[in-house]
DRENNUDO-635906 format. One record per residue (C-alpha): residue number from 1; residue in three letters; chain; x, y, z. Coordinates in nm, 2 decimals. Layout:
<sites>
(site NUM ala A (X Y Z))
...
</sites>
This chain:
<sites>
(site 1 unk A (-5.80 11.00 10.14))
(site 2 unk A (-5.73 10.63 10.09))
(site 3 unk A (-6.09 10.57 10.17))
(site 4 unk A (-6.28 10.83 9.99))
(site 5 unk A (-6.11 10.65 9.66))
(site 6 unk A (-6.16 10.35 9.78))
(site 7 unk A (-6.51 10.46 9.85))
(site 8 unk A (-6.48 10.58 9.46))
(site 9 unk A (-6.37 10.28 9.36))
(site 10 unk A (-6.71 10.10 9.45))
(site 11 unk A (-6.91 10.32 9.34))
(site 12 unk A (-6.73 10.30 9.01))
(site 13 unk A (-6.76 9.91 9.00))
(site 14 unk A (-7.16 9.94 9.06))
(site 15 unk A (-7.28 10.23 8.89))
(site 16 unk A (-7.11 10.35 8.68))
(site 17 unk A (-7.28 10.35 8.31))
(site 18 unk A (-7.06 10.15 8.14))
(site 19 unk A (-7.22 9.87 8.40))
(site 20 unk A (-7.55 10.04 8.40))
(site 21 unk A (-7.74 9.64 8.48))
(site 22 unk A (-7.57 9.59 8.79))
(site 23 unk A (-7.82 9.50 9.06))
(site 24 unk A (-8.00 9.74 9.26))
(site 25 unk A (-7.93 9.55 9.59))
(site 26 unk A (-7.56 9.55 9.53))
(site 27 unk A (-7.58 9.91 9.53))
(site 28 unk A (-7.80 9.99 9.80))
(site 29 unk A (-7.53 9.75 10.02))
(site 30 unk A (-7.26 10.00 9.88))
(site 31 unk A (-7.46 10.28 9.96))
(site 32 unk A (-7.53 10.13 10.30))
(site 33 unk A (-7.16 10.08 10.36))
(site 34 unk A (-6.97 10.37 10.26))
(site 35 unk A (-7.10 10.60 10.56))
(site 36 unk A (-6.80 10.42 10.77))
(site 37 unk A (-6.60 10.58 10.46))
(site 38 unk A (-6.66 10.91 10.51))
(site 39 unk A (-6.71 10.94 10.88))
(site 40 unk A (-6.38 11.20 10.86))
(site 41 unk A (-6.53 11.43 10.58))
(site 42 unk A (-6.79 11.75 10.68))
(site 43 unk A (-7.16 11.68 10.67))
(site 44 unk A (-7.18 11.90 10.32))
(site 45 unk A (-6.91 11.76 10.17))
(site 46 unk A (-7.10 11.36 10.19))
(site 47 unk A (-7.44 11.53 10.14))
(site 48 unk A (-7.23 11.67 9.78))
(site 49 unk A (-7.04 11.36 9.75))
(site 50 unk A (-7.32 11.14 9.75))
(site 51 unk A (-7.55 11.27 9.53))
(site 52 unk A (-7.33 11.29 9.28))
(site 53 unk A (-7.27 10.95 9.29))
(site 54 unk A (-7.67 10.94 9.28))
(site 55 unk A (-7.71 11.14 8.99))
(site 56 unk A (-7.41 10.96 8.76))
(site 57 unk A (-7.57 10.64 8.84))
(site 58 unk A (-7.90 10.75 8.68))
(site 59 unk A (-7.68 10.96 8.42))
(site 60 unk A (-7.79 11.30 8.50))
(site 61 unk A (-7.42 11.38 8.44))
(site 62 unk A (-7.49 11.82 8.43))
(site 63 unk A (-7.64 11.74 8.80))
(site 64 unk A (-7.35 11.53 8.89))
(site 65 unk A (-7.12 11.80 8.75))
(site 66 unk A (-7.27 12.05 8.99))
(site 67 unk A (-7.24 11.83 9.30))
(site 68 unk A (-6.90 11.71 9.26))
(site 69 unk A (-6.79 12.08 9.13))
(site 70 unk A (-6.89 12.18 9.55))
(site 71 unk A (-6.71 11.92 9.68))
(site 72 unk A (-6.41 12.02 9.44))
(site 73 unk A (-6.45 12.41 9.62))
(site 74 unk A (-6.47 12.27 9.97))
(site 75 unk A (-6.18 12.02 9.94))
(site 76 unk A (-5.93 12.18 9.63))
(site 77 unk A (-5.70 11.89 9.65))
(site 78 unk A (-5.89 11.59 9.67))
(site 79 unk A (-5.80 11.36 9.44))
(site 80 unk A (-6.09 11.13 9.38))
(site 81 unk A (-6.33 11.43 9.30))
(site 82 unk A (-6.08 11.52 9.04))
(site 83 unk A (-6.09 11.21 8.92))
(site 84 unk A (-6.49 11.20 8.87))
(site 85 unk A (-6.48 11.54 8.73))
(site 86 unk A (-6.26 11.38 8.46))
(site 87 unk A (-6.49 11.08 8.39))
(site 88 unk A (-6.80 11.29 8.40))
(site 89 unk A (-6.63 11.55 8.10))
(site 90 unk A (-6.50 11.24 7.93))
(site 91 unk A (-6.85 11.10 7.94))
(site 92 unk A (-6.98 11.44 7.77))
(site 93 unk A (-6.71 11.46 7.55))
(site 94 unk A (-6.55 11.77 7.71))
(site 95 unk A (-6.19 11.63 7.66))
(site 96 unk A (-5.99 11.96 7.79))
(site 97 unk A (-6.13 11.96 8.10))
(site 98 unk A (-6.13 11.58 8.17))
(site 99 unk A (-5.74 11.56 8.06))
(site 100 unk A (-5.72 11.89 8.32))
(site 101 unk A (-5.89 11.71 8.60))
(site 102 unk A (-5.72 11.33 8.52))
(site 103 unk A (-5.39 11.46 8.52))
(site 104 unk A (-5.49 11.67 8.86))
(site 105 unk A (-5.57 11.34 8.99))
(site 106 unk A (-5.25 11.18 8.87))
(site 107 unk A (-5.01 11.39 8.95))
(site 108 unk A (-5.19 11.38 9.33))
(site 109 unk A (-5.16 11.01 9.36))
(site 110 unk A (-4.96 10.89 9.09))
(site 111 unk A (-4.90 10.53 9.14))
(site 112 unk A (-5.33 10.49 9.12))
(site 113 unk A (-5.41 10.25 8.87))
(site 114 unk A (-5.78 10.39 8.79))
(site 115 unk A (-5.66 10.76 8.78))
(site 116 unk A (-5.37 10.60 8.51))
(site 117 unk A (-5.66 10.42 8.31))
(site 118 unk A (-5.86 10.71 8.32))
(site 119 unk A (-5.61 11.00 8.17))
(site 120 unk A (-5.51 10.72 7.89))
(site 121 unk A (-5.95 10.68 7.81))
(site 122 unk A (-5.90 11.06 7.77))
(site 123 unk A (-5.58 11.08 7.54))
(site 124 unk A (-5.76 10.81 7.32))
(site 125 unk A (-6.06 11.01 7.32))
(site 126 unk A (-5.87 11.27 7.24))
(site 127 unk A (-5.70 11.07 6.90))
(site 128 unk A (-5.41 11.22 7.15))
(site 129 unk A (-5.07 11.09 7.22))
(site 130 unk A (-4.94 10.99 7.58))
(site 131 unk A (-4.60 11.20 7.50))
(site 132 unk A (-4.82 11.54 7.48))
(site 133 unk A (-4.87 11.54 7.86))
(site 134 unk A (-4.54 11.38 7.96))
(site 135 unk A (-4.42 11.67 8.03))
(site 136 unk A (-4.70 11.71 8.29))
(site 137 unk A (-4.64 11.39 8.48))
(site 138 unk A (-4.43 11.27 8.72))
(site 139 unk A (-4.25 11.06 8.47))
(site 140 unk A (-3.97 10.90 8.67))
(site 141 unk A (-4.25 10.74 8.90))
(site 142 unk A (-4.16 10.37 8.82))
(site 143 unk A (-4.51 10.23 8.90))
(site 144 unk A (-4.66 10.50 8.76))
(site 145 unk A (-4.47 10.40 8.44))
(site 146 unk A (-4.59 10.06 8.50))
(site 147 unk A (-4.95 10.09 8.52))
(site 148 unk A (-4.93 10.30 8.17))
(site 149 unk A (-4.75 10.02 8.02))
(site 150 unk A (-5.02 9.78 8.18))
(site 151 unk A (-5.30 10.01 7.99))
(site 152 unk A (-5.14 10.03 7.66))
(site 153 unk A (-5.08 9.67 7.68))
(site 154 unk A (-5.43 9.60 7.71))
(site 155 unk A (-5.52 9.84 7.47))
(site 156 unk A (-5.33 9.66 7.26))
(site 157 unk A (-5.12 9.96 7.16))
(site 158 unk A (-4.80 9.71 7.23))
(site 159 unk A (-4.56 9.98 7.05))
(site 160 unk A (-4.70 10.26 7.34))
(site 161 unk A (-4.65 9.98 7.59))
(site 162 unk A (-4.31 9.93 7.54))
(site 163 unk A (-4.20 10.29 7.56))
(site 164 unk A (-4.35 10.33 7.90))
(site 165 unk A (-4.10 10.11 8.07))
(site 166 unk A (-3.82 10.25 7.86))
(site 167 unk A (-3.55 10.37 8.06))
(site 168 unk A (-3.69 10.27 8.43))
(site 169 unk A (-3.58 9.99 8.65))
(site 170 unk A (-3.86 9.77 8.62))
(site 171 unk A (-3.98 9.53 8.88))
(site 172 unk A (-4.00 9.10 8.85))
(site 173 unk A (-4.39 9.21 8.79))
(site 174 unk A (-4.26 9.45 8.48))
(site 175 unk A (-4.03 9.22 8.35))
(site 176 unk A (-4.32 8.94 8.30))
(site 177 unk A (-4.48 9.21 8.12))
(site 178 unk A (-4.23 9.30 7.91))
(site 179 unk A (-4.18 9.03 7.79))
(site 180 unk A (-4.56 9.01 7.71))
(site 181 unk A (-4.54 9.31 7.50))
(site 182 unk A (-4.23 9.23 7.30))
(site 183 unk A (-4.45 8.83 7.23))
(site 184 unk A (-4.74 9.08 7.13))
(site 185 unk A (-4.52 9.30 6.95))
(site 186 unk A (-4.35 8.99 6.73))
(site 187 unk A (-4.72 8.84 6.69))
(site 188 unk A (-4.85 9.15 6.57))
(site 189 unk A (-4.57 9.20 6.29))
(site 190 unk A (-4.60 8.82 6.16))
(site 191 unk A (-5.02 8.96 6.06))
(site 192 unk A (-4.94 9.27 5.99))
(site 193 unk A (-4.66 9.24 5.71))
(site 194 unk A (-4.68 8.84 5.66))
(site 195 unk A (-4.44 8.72 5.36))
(site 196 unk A (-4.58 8.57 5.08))
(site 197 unk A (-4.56 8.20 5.06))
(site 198 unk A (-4.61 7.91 4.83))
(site 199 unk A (-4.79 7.60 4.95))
(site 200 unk A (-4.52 7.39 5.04))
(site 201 unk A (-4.25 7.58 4.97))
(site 202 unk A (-4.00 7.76 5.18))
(site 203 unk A (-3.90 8.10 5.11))
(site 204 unk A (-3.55 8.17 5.00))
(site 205 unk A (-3.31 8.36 5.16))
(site 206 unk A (-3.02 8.40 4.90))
(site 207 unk A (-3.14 8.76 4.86))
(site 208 unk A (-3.17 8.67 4.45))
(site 209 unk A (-3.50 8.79 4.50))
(site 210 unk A (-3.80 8.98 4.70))
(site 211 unk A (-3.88 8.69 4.86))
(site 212 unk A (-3.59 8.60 4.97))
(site 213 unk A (-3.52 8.97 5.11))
(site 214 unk A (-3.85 8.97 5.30))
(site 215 unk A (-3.79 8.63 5.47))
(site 216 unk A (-3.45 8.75 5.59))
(site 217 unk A (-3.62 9.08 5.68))
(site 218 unk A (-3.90 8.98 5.86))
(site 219 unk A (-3.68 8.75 6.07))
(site 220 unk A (-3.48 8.98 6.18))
(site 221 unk A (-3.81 9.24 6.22))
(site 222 unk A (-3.95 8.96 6.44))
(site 223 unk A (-3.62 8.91 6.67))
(site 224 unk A (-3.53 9.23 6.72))
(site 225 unk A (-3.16 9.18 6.79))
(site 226 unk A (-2.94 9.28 6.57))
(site 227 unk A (-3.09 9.62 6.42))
(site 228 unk A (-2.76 9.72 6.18))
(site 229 unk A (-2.78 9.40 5.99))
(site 230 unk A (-3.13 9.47 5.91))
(site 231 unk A (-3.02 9.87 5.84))
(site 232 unk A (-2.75 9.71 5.61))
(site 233 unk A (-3.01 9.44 5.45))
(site 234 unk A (-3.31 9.69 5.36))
(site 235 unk A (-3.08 9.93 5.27))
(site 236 unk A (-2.96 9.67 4.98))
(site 237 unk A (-3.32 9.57 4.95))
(site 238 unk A (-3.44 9.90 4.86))
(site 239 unk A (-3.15 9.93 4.59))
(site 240 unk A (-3.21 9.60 4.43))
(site 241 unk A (-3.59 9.65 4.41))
(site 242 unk A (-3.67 10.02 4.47))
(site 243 unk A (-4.05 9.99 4.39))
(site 244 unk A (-4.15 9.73 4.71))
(site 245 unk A (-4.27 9.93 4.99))
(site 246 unk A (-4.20 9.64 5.22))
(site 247 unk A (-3.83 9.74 5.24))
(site 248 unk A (-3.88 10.08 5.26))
(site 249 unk A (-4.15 10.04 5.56))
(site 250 unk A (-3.85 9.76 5.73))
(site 251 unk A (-3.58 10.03 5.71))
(site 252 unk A (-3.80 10.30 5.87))
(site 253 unk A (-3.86 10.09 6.13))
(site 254 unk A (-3.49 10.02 6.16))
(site 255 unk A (-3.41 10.41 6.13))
(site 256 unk A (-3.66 10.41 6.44))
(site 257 unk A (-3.49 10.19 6.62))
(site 258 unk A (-3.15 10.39 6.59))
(site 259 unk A (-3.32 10.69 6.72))
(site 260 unk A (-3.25 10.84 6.33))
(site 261 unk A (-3.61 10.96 6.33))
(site 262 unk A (-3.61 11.21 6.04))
(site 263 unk A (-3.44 10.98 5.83))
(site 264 unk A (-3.72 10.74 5.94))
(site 265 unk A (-3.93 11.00 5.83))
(site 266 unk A (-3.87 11.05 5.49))
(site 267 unk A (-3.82 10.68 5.46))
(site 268 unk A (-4.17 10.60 5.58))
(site 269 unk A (-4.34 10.86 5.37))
(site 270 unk A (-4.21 10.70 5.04))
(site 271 unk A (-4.29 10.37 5.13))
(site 272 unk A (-4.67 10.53 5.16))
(site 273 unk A (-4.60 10.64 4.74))
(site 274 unk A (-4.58 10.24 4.67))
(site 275 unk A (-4.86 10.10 4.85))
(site 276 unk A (-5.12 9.97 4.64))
(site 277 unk A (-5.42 9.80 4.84))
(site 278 unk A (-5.25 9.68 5.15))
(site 279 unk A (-5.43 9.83 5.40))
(site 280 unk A (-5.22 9.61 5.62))
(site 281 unk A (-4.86 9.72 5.55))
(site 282 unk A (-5.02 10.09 5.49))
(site 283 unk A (-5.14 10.09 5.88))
(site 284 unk A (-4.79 9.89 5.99))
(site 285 unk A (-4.59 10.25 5.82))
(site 286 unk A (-4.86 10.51 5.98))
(site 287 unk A (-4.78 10.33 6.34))
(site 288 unk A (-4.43 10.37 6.25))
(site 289 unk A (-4.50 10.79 6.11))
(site 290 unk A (-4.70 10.84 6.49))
(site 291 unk A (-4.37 10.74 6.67))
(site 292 unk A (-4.14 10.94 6.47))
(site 293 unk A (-4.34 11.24 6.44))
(site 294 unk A (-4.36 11.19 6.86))
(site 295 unk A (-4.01 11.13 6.89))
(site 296 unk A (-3.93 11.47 6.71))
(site 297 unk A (-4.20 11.69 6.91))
(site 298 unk A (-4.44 11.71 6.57))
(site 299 unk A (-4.73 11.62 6.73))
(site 300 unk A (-4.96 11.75 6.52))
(site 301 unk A (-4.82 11.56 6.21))
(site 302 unk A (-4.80 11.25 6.49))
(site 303 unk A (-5.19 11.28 6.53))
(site 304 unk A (-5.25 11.34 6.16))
(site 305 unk A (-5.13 10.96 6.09))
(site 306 unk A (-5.27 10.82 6.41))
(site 307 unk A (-5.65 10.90 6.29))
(site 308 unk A (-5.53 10.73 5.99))
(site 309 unk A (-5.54 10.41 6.18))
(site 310 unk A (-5.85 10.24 6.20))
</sites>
């Protein structure tokens, strides 16, 4: 098996058509080579095999369907025709069936990186959340876990990242990335929800006014450590100044954070009342609605706010 998908893998890397101008001497090298690959595979399942690596390279993607489809009824569980399937329906937009066959192939080998990448192209595809098929996964899979993270972190979807390692025993490798997601994750919240500054001034923080409450705020938004003092400190924000969505946005977050998700809820919903053209802070409080909504199993509410986000 290790060599079919490895076989897969290369064919992936020169023709498939998100690289459509790789060169045709590369892939007649590849084509040359994989023979060795498949030595242990019948003669109909390579004849099958290979031409519908053939016909995705020239995207006649119904044609490559049908071949693959064979190979799928001679050999039910292998894994890297599954995984084809699902990039061939993705590619057509057929999202069902590619989430069936990606998660086929994951759940067959689920510490492969490409199967991983592919089931998460899907879900985003989708405007989907990774949580709707947890339940389908082998979820305690450590590595598994990891190479999701990996994905969302170079997605850029930090906040997805940095649930996939929750709760695992992560690895030295892990850890480094961690600690990469929580960086992103501070960087990301200083340009989302920056505080208002004058030129050569710094803010105050006697909490006298809304500029001092946001610096204190987004300090303790950006550290991370010590979530009940900044419960405690939007909590007094939103009393002192109940029409600044800022504070009501910072103690959803906070509700998040202490697992208090319909609290966080209705929170984050009135913070959406105040905002008045800050596309910004609006996007920062729909981010924050999509993990709530997931949290409590509403995941049509969950995808409402995520196509929200642009």
């Amino acid at each position: 098996m290790k060599k079919l998908i490895f076989l897969g893998v290369l064919f992936g890397v020169f023709v498939t058509p998100r690289l459509v101008h790789a060169q045709e001497n590369q892939e007649l090298e590849v084509e040359q080579s994989s023979e060795v690959f498949l030595e242990e595979y019948s003669d109909t399942f390579q004849e099958n095999f290979f031409e519908g690596l053939k016909q995705m390279g020239i995207r006649n993607y119904d044609r490559a369907i049908t071949y693959f489809l064979e190979c799928k009824r001679l050999q039910p569980q292998n894994t890297v025709v599954s995984f084809e399937l699902a990039k061939f329906h993705l590619y057509d937009e057929q999202f069902i069936r590619a989430q069936e066959y990606a998660l086929e192939a994951l759940n067959g080998e689920p510490e492969n990186y490409w199967y991983a990448e592919t089931l998460v192209d899907v879900i985003d595809a989708k405007k989907s959340v990774i949580e709707e098929v947890k339940g389908e996964l082998p979820w305690s899979n450590v590595e598994l876990r990891g190479n999701l993270a990996e994905i969302y972190y170079l997605n850029e979807d930090y906040l997805t990242a940095k649930t996939m390692l929750k709760g695992i025993k992560t690895s030295k490798k892990q850890e480094y990335l961690e600690s990469k997601i929580n960086d992103s994750i501070a960087q990301q919240k200083r340009e989302l929800v920056p505080v208002a500054k004058k030129e050569g001034v710094v803010p105050s923080q006697d909490l006298n006014s809304v500029e001092g409450f946001k610096s204190k705020i987004e300090t303790l938004l950006i550290t991370g450590f010590d979530n009940d003092n900044l419960l405690e400190t939007t909590e007094e924000a939103m009393e002192r100044f109940p029409s600044q969505p800022y504070f009501y946005y910072a103690n959803g977050t906070a509700l998040n954070k202490a697992l208090k998700y319909k609290d966080a809820i209705d929170i984050l919903e009135t913070a959406l009342d105040y905002i008045i053209d800050d596309t910004a802070l609006e996007h920062a409080v729909y981010k924050e609605l999509v993990n709530a909504y997931t949290a409590t199993n509403n995941t049509s509410k969950a995808n409402m706010y995520l196509s929200k986000i642009k």
